[in-house]
C-alpha positions in Angstrom: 26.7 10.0 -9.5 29.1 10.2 -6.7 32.0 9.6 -9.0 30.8 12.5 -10.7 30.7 14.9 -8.2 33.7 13.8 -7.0 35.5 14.8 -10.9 33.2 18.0 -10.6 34.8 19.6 -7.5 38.5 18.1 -8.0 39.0 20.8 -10.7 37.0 23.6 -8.8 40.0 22.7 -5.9 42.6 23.0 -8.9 41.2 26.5 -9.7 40.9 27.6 -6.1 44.6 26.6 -5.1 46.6 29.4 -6.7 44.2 31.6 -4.6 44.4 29.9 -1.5 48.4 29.9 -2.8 48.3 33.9 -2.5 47.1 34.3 0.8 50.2 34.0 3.6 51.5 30.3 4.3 50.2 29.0 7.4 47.6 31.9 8.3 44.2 31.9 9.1 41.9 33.6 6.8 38.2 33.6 8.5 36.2 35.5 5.9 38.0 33.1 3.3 37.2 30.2 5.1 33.2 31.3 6.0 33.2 32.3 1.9 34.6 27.8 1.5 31.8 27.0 4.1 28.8 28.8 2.3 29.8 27.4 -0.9 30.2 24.0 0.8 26.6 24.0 2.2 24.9 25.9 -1.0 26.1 22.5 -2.9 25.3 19.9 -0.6 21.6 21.6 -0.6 21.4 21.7 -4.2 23.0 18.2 -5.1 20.9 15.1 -4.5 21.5 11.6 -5.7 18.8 10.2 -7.9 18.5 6.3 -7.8 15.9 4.5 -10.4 15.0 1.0 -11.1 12.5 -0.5 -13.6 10.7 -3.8 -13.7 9.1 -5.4 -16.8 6.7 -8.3 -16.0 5.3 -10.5 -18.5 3.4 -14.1 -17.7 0.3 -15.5 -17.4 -1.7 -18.6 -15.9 -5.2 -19.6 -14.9 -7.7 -18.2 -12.9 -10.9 -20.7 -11.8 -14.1 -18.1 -11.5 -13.1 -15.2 -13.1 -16.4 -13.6 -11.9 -16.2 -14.5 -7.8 -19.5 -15.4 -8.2 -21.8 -18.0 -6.2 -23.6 -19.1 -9.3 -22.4 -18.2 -12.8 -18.9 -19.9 -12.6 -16.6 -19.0 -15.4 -13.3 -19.8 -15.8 -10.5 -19.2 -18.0 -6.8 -18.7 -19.3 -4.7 -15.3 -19.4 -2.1 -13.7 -20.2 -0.8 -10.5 -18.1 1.8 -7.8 -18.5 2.7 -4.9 -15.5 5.4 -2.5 -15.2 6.9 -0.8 -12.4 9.1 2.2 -11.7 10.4 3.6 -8.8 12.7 6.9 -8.4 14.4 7.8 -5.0 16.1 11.0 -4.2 18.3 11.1 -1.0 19.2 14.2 -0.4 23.1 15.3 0.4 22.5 17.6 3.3 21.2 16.5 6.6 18.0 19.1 6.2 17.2 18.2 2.4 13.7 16.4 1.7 13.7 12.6 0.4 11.8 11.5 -2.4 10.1 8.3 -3.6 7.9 7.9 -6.2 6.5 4.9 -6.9 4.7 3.5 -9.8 2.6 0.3 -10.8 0.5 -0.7 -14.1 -0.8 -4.1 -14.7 -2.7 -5.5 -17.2 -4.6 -9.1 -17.4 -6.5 -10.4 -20.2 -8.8 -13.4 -20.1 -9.0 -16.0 -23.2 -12.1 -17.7 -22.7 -14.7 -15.7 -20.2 -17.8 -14.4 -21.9 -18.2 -11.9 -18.4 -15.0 -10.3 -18.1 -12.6 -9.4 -21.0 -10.2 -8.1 -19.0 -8.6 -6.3 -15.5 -6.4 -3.7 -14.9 -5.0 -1.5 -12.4 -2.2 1.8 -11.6 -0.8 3.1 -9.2 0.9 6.5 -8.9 3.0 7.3 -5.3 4.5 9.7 -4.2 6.5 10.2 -0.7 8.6 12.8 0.7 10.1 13.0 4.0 12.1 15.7 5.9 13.8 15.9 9.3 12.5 19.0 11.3 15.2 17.9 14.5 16.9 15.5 15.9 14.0 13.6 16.8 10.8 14.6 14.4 10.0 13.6 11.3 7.4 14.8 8.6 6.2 12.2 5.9 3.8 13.0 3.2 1.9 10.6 0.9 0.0 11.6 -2.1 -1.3 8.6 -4.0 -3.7 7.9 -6.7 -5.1 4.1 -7.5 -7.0 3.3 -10.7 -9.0 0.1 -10.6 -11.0 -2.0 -13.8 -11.7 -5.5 -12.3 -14.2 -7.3 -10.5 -14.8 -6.4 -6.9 -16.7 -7.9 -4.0 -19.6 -5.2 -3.1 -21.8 -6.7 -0.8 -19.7 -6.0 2.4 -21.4 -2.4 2.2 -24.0 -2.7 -0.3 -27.2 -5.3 0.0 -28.3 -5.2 -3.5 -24.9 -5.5 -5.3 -22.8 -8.4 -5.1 -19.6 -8.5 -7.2 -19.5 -6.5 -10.5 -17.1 -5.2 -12.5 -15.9 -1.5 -11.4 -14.0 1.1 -12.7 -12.6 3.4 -10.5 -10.2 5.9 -9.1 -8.9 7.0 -5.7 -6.8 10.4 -5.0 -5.7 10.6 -1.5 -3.0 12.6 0.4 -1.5 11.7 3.9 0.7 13.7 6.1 2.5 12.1 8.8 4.2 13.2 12.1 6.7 11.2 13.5 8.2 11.4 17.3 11.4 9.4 17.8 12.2 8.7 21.9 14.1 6.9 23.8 15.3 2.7 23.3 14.3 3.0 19.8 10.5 3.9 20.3 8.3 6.3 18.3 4.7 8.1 18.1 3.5 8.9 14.7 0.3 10.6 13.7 -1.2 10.8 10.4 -4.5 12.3 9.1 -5.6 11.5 5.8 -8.1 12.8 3.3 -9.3 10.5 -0.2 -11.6 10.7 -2.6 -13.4 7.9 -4.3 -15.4 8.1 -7.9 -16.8 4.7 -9.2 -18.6 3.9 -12.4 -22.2 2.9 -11.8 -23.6 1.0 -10.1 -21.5 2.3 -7.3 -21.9 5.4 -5.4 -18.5 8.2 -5.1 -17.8 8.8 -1.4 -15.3 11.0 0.7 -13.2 9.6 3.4 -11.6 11.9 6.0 -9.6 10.2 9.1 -6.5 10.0 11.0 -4.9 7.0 12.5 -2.3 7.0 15.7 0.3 4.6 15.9 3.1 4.0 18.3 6.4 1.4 17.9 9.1 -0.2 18.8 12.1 -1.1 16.8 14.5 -3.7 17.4 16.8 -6.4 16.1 17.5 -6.7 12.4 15.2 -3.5 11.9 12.3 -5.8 12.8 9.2 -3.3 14.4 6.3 -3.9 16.7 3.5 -1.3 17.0 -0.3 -0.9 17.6 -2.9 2.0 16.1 -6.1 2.9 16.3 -7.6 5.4 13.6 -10.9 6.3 12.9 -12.5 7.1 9.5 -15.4 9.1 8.2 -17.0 8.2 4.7 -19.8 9.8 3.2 -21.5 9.1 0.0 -22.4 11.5 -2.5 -26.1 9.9 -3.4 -26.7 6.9 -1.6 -29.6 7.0 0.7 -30.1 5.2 4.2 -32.0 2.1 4.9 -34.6 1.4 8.0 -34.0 -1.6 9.9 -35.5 -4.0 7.4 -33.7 -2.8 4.8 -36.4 -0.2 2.9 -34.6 2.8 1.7 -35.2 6.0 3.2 -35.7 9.0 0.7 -34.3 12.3 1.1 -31.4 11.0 3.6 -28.2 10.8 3.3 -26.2 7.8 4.2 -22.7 8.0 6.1 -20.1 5.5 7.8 -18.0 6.1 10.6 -15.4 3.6 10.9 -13.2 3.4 13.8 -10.9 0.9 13.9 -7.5 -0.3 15.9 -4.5 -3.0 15.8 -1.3 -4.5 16.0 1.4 -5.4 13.5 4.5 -7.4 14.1 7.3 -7.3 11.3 10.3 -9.8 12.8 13.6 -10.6 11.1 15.7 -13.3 12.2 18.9 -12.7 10.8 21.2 -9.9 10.5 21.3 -10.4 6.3 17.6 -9.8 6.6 16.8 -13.1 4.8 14.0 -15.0 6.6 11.1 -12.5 7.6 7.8 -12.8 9.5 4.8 -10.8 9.4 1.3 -11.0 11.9 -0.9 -8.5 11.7 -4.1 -8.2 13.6 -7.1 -5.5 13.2 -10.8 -5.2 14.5 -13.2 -2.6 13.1 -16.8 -1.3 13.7 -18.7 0.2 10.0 -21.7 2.1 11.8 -23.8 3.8 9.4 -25.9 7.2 10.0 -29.0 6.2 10.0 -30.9 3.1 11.4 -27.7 0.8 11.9 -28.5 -1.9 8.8 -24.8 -1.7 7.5 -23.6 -1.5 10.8 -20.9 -4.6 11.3 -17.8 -5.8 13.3 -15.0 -7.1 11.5 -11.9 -9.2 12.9 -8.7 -10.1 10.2 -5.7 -11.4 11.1 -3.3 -12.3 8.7 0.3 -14.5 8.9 2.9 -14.4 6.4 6.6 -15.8 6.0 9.3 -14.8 3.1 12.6 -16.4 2.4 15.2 -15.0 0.4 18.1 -16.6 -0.6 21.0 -16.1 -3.0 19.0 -17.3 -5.8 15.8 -18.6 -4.9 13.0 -16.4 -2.8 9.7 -18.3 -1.0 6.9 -16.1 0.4 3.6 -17.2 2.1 0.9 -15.6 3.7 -2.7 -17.1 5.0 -5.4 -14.4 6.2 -8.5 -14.9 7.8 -11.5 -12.3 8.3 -14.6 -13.0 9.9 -18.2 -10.1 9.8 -20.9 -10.0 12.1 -23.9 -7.7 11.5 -25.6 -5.9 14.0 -29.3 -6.4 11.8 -29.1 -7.7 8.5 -30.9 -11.2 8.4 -29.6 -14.7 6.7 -31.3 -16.0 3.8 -33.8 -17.7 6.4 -34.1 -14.8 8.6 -33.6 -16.9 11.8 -29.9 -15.8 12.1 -28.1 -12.8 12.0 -25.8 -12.4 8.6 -22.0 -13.9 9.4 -19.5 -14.2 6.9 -16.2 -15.7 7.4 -13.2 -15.3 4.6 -10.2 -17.5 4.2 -7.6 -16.5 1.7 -3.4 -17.5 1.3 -1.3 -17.3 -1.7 2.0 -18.9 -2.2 5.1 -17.5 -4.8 8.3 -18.9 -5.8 11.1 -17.0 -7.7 14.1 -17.7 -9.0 16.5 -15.0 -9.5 18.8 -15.9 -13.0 20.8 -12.9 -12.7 21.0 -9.4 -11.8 18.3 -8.5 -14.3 16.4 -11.6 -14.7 13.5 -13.5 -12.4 11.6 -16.2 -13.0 7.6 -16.9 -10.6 5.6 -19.1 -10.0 2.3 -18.4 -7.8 -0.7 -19.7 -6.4 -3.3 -18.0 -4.1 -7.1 -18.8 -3.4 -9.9 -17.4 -1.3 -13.2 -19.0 0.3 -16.3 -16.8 1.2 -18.9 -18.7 4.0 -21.8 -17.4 4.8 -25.2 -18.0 5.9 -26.3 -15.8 2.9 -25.9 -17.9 -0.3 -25.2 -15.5 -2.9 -22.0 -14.2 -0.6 -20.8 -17.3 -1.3 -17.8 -17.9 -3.5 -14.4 -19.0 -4.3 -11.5 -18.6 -6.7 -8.0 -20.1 -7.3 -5.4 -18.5 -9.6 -1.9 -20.0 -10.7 0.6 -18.0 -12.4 3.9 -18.0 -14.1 5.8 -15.1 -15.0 9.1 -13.3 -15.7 10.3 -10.2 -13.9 13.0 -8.1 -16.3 14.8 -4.9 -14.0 16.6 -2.9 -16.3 
């Protein structure tokens, strides 16, 4: 693109010589030269360089309980296909807007499990981001996820466990960032979504904001800590009384307020060996009685290598939930769960186009409630084609 634009205003120059040619050698011209500045600046807002890249994955593997279910194991086979695109515009002039838009499709279909046929999921992203100064920045997100697969309910629901949704979520979030001094920053961004589910579950609006402040240093490694706070309300579901009885004619409502710390750390200047902690705690009190009410803690650890050819990444996370009244199956206790979850991937990179995987990741649900219980393991192999 660049060469382009470069053979595009080498012949404009041609033309614009015998002009230039007219006026008197050596002398100033101002209006001339304000007339070459306008038209200089009208084209460096107008012309943007569009960069695009596409990915083509194809693979497959084995997933042990395709249903994440505490009783009625099944397991099976599949085969999977996705597809990714991604389009980034980075604007010429210093003022212009950048755009990514991001998008993900995948695909998996199971051989031999008489529950689930098959899981899918998109995503649709788009950001843009403009300088307002020297110093400020304005980011906007607008994103909409599409989900078909088996989900884990009972976090926020009692009576439903995990069951096979289909859903969508449109959300848009604005951002203002504050650069200061020794590489520090402020951002804050409020953020509105929309959820609509399938029965059995409920739709629900979330509105929110988060604050975070930073630090970057090093090999653009970055340090920061938030706290946000979210409001969800649900179009039909009702409240519960202490035991658990529903309430009629109420309305039920979270507020979930919740803050952290993420660490992102590179430890080389080519950017090849990275580490990633992250660290979150957060209250879901409900609007009624407080029987959904719970405190969650997750922390998660991950590494990634990337070499010439060959790429490792690892990552182990841990979340533990304590309810404020919800009982264990002997109603001596108070309901804990605790969940334990890594994954593993290897790739090989052939060439410039071609990747091979391989993957592995599992997760463990305890609890003093038997029918939370469950765990799955799922090992993959795969291509990845970027043409």
């Amino acid at each position: 693109m660049v060469e382009f634009l470069r053979c595009l205003l080498f012949p404009s120059l041609l033309c614009a010589w015998p002009t230039a040619f007219a006026q008197e050698a050596g002398s100033d011209n101002p209006d001339y030269e304000k007339e070459i500045a306008a038209i200089e600046k009208e084209l460096m807002e107008e012309i943007s360089v569009w960069d695009y890249t596409t990915d083509l994955r194809l693979g497959g593997g084995y997933k042990e309980n395709v249903t994440l279910s505490a009783f009625a194991v099944e397991s099976s086979p599949f085969v999977a296909i996705g597809f990714d695109f991604m389009a980034i515009r980075i604007p010429l002039a210093e003022d212009g807007v950048e755009v990514t838009v991001f998008g993900a499709l995948d695909d998996r279909r199971y051989l031999d499990a008489e529950a689930v046929d098959s899981e899918q999921s998109g995503l649709l992203n788009v950001s843009l981001e403009k300088s307002l100064a020297e110093s400020w920045q304005l980011k906007t997100d607008f994103r909409v996820i599409y989900i078909d697969e088996m989900f884990d309910a009972s976090l926020t629901e009692d009576d439903i466990g995990t069951v096979q949704v289909v859903g969508k979520q449109v959300s848009l979030a604005p951002a203002l960032r504050w650069d200061l001094p020794a590489n520090t920053w402020i951002e804050a961004e409020p953020e509105v979504s929309r959820q609509y589910f399938a029965d059995p579950l409920d739709d629900y609006l979330e509105v929110g904001g988060r604050v975070s402040a930073g630090v970057d240093y090093g090999f653009q490694s970055e340090l920061l800590l938030y706290a946000e706070t979210v409001r969800r309300d649900y179009d039909t579901r009702s409240q519960r009384d202490e035991i658990g009885f529903y309430m009629p004619n109420t309305d039920l409502g979270y507020d979930r307020p919740e803050h952290g710390i993420e660490w992102t750390h590179y430890w080389d200047s080519k950017r090849r060996v990275r580490m990633r902690t992250r660290y979150s705690m957060l209250e879901n009190e409900d609007s009624g009685s407080g029987y959904f009410d719970y405190r969650r803690e997750r922390v998660s650890h991950g590494w990634r290598y990337r070499g010439d050819s060959w790429s490792v990444s690892a990552t182990v996370r841990k979340a533990t939930y304590e309810y404020e009244l919800q009982r264990s199956a002997d109603f001596l206790d108070l309901r804990q769960r605790a969940d334990l979850s890594w994954d593993i991937t290897v790739g090989y990179e052939y060439n410039d186009h071609l990747t091979f995987q391989l993957g592995y990741e599992q997760e463990s649900i305890n609890s003093n409630v038997p029918q939370d219980e469950y765990r799955y393991r799922i090992y993959t192999a795969g291509i990845d084609w970027e043409f």
